[in-house]
Each structure stands twice: as structure tokens, then as C-alpha cells.
N, CA, C and O of each residue as an XYZ file, in Angstrom:
516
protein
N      97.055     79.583     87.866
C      97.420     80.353     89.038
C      98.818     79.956     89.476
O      99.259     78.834     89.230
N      99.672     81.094     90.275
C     101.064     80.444     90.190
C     101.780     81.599     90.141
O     101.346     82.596     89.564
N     102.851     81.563     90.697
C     104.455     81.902     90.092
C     105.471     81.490     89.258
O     106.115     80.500     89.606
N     105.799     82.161     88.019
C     106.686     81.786     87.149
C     107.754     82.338     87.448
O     107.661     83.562     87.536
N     109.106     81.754     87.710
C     109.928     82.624     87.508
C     110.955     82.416     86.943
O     111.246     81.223     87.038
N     112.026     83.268     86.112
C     113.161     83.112     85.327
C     114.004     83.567     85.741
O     113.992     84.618     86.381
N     115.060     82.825     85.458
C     116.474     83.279     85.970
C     117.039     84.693     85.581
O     116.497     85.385     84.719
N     118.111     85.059     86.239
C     118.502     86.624     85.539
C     119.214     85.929     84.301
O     119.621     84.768     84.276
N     119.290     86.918     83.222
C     119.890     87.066     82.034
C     121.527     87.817     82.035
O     122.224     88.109     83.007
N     121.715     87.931     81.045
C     123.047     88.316     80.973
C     122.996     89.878     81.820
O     124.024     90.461     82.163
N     121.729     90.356     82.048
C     121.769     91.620     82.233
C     121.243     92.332     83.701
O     120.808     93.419     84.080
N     121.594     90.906     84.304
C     120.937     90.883     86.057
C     120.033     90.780     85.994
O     119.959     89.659     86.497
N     118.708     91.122     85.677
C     117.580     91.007     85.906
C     116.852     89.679     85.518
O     116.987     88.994     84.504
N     115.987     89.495     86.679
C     115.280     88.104     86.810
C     113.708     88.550     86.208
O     113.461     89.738     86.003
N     112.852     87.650     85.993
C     111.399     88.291     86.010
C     110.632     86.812     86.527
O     110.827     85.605     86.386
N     109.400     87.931     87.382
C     108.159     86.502     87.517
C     107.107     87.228     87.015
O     106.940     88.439     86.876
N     106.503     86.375     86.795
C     105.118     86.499     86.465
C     103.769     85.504     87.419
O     103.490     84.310     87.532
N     103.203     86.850     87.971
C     102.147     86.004     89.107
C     100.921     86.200     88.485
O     100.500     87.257     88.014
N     100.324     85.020     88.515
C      99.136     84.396     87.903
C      97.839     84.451     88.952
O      98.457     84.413     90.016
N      96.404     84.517     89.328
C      95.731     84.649     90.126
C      95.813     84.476     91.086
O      95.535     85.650     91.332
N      96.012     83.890     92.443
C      95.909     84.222     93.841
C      97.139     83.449     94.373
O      97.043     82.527     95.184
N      98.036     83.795     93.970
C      99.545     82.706     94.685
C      99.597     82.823     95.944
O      99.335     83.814     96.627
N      99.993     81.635     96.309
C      99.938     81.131     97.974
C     101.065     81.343     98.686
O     102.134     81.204     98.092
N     101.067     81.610     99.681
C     102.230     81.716    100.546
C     103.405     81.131    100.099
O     104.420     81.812     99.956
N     103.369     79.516     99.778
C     104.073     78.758     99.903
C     104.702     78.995     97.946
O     105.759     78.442     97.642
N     104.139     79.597     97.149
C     104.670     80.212     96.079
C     105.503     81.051     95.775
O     106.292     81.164     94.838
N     105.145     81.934     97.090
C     105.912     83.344     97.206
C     106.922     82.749     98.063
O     107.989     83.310     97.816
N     107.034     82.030     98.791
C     108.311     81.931     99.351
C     109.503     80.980     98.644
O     110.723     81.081     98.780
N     108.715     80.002     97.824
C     109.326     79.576     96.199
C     110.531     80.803     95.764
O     111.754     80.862     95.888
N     109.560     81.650     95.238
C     110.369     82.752     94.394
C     110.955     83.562     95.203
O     111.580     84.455     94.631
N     110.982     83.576     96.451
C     112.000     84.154     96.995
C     113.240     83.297     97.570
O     114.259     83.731     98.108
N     113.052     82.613     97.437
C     114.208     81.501     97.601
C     114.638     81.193     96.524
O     115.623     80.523     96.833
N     114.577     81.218     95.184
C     115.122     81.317     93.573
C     115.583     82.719     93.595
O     116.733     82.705     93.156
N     115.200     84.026     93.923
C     115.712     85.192     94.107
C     116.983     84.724     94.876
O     117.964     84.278     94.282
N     116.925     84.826     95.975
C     117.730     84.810     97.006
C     118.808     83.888     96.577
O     119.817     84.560     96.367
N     119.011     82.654     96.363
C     119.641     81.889     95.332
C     120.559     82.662     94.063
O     121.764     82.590     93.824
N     119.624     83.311     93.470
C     120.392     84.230     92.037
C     121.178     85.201     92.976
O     122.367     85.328     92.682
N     120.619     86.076     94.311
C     121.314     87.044     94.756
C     123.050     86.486     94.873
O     124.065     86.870     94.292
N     122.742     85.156     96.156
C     124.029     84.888     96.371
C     125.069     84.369     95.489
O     126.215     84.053     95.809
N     124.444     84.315     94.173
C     125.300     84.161     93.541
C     126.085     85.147     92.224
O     126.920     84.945     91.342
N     125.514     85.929     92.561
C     125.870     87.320     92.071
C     125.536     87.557     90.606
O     126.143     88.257     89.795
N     124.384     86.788     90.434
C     123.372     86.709     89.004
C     122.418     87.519     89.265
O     122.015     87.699     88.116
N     121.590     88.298     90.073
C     120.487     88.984     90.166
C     120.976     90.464     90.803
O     121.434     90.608     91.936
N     120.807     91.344     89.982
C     121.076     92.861     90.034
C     119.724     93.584     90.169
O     119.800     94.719     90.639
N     118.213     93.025     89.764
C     116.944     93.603     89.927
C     115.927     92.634     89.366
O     116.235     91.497     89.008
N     115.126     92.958     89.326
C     113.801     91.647     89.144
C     112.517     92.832     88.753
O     112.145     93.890     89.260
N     112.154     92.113     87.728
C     110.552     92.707     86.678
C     109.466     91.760     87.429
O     109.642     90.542     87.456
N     108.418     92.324     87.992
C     107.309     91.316     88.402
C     106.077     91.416     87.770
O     105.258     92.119     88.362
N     105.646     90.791     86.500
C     104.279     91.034     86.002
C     103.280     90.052     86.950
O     103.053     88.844     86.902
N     102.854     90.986     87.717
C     101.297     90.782     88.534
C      99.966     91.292     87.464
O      98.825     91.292     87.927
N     100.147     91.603     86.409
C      98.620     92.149     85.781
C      97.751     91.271     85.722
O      96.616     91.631     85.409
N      97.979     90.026     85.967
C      96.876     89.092     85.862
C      97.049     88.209     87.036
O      96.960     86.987     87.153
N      97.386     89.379     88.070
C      97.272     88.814     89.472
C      96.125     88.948     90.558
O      95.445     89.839     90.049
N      95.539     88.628     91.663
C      94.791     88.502     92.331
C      95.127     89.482     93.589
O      95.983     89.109     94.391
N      94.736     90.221     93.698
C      95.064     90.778     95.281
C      94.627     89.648     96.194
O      93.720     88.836     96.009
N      95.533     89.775     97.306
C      94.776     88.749     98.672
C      93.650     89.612     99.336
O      93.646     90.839     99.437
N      92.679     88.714     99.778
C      91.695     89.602    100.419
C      91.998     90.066    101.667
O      91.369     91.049    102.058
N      93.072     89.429    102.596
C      93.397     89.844    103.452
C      94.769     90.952    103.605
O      95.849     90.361    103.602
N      94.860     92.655    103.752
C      95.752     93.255    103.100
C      96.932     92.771    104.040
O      97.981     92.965    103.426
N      97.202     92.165    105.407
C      97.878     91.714    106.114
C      98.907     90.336    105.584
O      99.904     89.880    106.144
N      98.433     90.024    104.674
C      98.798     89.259    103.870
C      99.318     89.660    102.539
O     100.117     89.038    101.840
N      98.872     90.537    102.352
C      99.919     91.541    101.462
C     101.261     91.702    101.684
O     102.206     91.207    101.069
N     101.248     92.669    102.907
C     102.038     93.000    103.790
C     103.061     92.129    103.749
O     104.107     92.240    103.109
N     102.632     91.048    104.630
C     103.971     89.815    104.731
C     104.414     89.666    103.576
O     105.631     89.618    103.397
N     103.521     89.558    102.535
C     104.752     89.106    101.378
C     105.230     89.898    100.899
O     106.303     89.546    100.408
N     104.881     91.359    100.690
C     105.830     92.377    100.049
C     106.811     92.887    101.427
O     107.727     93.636    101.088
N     106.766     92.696    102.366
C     107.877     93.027    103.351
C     108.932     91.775    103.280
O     110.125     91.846    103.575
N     108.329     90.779    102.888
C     109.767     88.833    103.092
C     110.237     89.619    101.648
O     111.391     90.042    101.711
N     109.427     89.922    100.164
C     110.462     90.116     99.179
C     110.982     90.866     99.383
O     112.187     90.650     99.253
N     110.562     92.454     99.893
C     111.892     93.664     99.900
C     113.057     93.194    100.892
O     114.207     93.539    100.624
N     112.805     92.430    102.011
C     113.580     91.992    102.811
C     114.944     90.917    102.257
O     116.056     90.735    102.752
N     114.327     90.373    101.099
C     115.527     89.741     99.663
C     115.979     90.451     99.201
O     117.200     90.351     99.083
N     115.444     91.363     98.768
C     116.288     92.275     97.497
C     117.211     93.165     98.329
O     118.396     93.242     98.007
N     116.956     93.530     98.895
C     117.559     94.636    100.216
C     117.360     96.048     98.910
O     116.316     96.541     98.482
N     118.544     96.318     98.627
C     118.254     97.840     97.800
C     118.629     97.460     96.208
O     119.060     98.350     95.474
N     118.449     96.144     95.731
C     118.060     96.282     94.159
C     117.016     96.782     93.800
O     116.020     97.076     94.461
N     117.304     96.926     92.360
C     115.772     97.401     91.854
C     114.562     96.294     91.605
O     114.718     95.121     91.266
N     113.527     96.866     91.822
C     112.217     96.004     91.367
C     111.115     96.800     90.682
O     110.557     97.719     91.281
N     110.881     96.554     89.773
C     109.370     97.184     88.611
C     108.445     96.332     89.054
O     108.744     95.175     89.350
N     107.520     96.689     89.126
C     106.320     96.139     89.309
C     105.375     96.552     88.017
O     105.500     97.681     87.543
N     104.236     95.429     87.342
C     103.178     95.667     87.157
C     102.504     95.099     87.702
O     102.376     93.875     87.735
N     101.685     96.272     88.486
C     100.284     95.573     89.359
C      99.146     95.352     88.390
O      98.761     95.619     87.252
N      98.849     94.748     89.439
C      97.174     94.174     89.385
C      95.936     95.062     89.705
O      95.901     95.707     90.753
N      95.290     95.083     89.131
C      93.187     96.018     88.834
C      93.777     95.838     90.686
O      94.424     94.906     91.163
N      93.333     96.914     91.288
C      93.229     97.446     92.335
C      94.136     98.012     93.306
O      93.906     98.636     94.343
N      95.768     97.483     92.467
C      96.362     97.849     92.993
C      96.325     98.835     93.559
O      96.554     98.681     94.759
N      96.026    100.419     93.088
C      96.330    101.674     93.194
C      95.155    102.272     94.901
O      95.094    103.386     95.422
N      94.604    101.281     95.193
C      93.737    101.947     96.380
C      94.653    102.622     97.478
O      95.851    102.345     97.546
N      94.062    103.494     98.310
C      95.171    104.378     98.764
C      95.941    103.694     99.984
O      97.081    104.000    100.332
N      95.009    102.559    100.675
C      95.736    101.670    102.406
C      96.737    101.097    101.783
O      97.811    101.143    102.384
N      96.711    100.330    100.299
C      97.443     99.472     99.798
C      98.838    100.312     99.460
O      99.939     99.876     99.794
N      98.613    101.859     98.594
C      99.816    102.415     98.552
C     100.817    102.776     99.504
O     102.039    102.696     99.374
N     100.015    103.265    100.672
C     100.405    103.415    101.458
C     101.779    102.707    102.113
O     102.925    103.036    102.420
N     100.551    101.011    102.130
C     101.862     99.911    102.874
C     102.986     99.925    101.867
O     104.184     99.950    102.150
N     102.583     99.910    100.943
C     103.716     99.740     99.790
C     104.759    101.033    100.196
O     105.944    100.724    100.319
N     104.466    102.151    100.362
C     105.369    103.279    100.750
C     106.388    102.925    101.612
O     107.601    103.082    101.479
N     105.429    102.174    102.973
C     106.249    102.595    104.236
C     107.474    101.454    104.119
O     108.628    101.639    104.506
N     106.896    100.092    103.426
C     107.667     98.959    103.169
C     109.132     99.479    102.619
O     110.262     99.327    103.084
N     108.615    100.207    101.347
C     109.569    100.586    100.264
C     110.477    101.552    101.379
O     111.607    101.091    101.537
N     110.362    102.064    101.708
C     110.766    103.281    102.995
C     111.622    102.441    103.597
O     112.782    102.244    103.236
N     111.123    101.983    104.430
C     111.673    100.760    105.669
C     113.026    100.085    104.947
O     114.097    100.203    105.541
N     112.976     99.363    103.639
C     113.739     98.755    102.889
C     114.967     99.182    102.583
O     116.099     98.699    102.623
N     114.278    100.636    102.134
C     115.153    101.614    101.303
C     115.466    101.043    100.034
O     116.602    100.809     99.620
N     114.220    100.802     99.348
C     114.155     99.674     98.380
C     114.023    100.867     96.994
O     113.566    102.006     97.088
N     114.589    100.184     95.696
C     114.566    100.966     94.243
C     113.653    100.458     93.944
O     113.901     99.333     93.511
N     112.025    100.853     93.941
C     110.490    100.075     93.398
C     110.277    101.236     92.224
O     110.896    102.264     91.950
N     109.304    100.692     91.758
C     108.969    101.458     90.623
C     107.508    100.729     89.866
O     107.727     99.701     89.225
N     106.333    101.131     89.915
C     105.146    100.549     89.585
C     105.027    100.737     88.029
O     105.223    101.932     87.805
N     104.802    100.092     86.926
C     105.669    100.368     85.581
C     103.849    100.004     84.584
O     102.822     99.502     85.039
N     104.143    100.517     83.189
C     102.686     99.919     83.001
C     103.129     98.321     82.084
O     102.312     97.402     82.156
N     104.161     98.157     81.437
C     104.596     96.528     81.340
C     106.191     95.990     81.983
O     107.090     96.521     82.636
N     106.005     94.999     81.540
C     107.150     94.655     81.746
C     108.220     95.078     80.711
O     109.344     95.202     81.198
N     108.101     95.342     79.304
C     109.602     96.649     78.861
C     109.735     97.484     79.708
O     110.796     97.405     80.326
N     108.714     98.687     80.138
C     108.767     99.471     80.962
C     109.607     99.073     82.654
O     110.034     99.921     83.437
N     109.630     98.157     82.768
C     110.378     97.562     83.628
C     111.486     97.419     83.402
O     112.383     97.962     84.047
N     111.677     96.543     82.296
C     113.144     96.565     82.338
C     114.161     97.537     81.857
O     115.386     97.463     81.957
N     113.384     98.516     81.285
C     114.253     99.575     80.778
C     114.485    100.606     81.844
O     115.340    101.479     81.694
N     113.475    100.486     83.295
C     113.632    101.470     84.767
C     114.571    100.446     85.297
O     115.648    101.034     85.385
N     114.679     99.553     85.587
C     115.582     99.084     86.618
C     117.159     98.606     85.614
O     118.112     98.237     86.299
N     117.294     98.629     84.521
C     118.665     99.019     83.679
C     119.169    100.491     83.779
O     120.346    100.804     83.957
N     118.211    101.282     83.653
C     118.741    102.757     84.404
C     118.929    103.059     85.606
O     119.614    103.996     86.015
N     118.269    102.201     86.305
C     118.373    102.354     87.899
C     119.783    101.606     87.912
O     120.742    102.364     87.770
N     119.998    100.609     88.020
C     121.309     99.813     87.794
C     122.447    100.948     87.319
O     123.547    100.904     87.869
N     122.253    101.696     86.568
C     123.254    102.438     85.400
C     123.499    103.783     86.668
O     124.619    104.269     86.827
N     122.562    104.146     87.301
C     122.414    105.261     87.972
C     122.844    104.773     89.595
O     123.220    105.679     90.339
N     122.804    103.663     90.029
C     123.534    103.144     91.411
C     125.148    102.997     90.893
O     126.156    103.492     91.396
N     125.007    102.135     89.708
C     126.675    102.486     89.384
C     127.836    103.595     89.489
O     128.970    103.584     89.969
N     126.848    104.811     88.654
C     127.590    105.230     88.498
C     127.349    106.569     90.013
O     127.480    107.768     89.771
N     127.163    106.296     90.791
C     127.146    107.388     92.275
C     127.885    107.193     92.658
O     128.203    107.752     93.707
């Protein structure tokens, strides 16, 4: 159980990988290694494989942590692969209004290639506007 995370590559993008029920104090780990790559002008978007992640049982706790990460990224891109339940409709929802609120580049992907090949076009497509 846990957060892995890797630095960006030559190509901005960082990736984690969350492991069954990561704790507060995990997620604010990897957002402080984000935030870190941001200011230093190494992180352009971030791949998050959650498929073998845990939803919290409490969705309020969701919440906080996907509102502290979009609140890092501000308007990079982020792919997501969720986790078995992701898709219930309260959960999309928050995810909407978050993503909304942010004005965040999300994108729910089915792996992580699929990730990184949406947020390299997303990147390619903020460039060039």
C-alpha cells in the first residue's frame, strides 16, 4: 500500500502509482515531490496509475485530496487510471466540479500509455494556442 512516485522525464511528465488505501500523509508526500518538480520547471503533467487503488470510504476524503492535487497542478495535464468504482455517479460528479473549479486538463485513461500519449498531446495542444 503506498505512493510511488517518479520524477518527470525528459518529457515533463511525472507518474505515481497508488497502491491500496494511501493515507493522507502519502498524498501530501506526492504532492510536495509534484510541487517541488513544478517549481522547478521539470513537471509539465503527471500519469496517476490508481488501478490497484482503494477508494476511501469516506467520499469527503476524496474530495480533499483530489481538490490539494488539482490545487498543485493548477492547469497541467493529469491522466488518471482509476480504480473498480471509480465511475459511480456522486464520485464523477465531485471529480467534475473539482476539475471545473481548477480549470484543470484531466483525462480518465484505461493505462498508463494511454496517459501519456493524452497529456503529450495535451502539452502539444496548450503549446501550440
Amino acid at each position: 500500500m503506498g505512493i510511488e512516485y517518479f520524477e518527470p522525464g525528459e518529457d515533463g511528465l511525472a507518474r505515481a502509482i497508488i497502491t491500496g488505501l494511501a493515507s493522507r500523509t502519502e498524498h501530501a508526500a506526492m504532492e510536495e515531490r509534484a510541487r517541488q518538480d513544478i517549481r522547478s520547471g521539470r513537471l509539465q503533467g503527471i500519469i496517476i496509475d490508481a488501478s490497484r487503488a482503494e477508494l476511501p470510504a469516506k467520499p469527503s476524503f476524496s474530495r480533499e485530496i483530489w481538490d490539494d492535487f488539482l490545487g498543485v497542478l493548477e492547469a497541467r495535464p493529469f491522466a488518471y487510471v482509476p480504480p473498480r468504482g471509480h465511475d459511480g455517479a456522486e464520485r464523477q460528479a465531485m471529480i467534475a466540479e473539482l476539475v471545473g473549479d481548477w480549470e484543470s486538463h484531466y483525462c480518465a485513461v484505461a493505462s498508463e500509455a494511454d496517459g501519456r500519449a493524452w497529456c503529450l498531446a495535451s502539452l502539444a495542444a496548450l503549446r501550440n494556442a
